[in-house]
C-alpha positions as CSV (number, residue, x, y, z in Angstrom):
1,X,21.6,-5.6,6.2
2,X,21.2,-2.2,5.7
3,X,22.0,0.9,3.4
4,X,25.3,-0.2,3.3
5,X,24.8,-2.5,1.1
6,X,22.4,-0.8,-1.6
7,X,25.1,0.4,-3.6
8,X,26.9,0.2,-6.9
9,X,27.6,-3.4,-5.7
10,X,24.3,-4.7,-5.2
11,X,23.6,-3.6,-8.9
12,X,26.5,-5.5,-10.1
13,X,24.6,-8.5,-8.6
14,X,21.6,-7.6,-10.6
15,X,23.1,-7.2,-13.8
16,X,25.1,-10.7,-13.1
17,X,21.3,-12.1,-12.6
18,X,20.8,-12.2,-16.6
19,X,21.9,-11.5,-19.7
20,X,18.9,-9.8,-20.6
21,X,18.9,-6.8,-17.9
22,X,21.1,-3.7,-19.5
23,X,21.1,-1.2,-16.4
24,X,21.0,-1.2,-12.9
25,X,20.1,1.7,-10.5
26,X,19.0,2.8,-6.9
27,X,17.5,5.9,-6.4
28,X,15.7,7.5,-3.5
29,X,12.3,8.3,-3.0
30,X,13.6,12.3,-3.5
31,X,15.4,11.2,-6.7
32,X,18.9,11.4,-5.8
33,X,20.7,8.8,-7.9
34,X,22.8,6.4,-5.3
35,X,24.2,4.1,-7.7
36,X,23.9,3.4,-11.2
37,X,25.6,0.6,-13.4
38,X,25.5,-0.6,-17.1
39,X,26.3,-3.8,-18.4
40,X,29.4,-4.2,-19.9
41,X,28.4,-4.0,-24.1
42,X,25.5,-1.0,-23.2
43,X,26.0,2.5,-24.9
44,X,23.4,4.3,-23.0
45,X,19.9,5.4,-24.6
46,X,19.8,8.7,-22.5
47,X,22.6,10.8,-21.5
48,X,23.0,11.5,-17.7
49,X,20.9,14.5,-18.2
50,X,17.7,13.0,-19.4
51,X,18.6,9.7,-17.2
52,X,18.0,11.6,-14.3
53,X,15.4,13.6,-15.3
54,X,13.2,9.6,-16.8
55,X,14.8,8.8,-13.0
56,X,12.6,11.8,-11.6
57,X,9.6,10.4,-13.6
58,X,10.2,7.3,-12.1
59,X,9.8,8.1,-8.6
60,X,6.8,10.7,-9.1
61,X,5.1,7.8,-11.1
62,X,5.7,5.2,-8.3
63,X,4.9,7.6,-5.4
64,X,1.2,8.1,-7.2
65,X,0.4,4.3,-6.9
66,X,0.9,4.7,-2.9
67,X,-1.8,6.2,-2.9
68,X,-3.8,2.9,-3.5
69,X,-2.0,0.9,-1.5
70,X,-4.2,0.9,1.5
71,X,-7.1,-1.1,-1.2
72,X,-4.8,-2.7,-3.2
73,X,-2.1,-3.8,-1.4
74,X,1.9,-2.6,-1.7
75,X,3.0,-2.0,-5.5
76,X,5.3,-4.9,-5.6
77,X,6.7,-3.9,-9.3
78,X,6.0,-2.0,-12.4
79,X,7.2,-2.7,-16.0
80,X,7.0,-0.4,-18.9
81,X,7.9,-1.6,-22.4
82,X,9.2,0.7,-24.7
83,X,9.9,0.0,-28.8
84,X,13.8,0.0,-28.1
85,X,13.8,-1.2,-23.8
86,X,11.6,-2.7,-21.0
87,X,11.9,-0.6,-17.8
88,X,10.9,-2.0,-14.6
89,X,10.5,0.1,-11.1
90,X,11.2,-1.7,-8.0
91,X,10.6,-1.1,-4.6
92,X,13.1,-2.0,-2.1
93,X,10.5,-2.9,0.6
94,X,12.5,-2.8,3.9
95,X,14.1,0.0,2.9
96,X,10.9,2.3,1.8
97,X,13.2,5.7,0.8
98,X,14.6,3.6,-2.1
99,X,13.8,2.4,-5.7
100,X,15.6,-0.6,-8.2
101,X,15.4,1.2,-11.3
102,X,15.7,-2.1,-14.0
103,X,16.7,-1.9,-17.9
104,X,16.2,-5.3,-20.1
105,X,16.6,-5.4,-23.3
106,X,13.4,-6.1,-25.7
107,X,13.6,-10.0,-26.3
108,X,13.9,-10.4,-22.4
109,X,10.9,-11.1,-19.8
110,X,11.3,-8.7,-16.9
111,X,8.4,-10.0,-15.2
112,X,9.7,-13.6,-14.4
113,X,13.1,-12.2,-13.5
114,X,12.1,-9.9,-11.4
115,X,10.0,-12.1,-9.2
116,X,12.6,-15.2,-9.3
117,X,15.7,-13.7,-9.5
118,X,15.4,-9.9,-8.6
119,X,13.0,-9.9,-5.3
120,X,14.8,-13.0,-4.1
121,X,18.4,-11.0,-4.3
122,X,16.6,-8.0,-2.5
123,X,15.1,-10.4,-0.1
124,X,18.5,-11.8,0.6
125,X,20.4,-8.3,1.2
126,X,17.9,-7.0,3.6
127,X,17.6,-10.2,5.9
């Protein structure tokens, strides 16, 4: 296990997972962008620019649940749907500086494959 293998290969995995998911990206819990990957057909819908700066929002917006966790339990995932994409934030629990930032495109259903297909992958890389 370890950071070793939170990188541009683990979100090759991810994007292998379905044909649905568009992007792939780790962040930190400080924003700095570890890897980032697009599937193959993707022309990005925000330059790097504004990538990291929805990455930033991102973090900020996970890092205010946190402060419920002690009532409601660790935020396990959040999905935001969008009219043109489906965004999902990720926690890599394990490893609690870093994020799974998720893209899928419209028709697809983040929520089952992120709980049987993503979190089993992330499961399987930190055991």
């Amino acid at each position: 296990g370890g950071h070793k293998n939170m990188s541009s290969e683990f979100c090759k995995l991810v994007l292998d997972l379905d044909p649905g998911i568009r992007f792939a990206g780790i962040v930190e819990t400080n924003g700095t962008i570890v890897a980032a990957e697009y599937r193959k057909d993707i022309v990005p819908l925000l330059d790097r620019s504004t990538l990291e700066i929805s990455i930033l929002q991102s973090v900020i917006r996970f890092a205010t649940r946190e402060i419920l966790e002690s009532e409601l339990g660790k935020a396990l995932y959040s999905i935001t749907t969008y009219e043109k994409v489906k965004r999902a934030t990720i926690p890599i629990h394990g490893d609690e500086q870093r994020l799974l930032l998720v893209s899928f495109d419209t028709t697809a259903r983040p929520g089952p494959i992120i709980r049987k297909k993503i979190m089993p992958l992330i499961e399987e890389r930190l055991s």
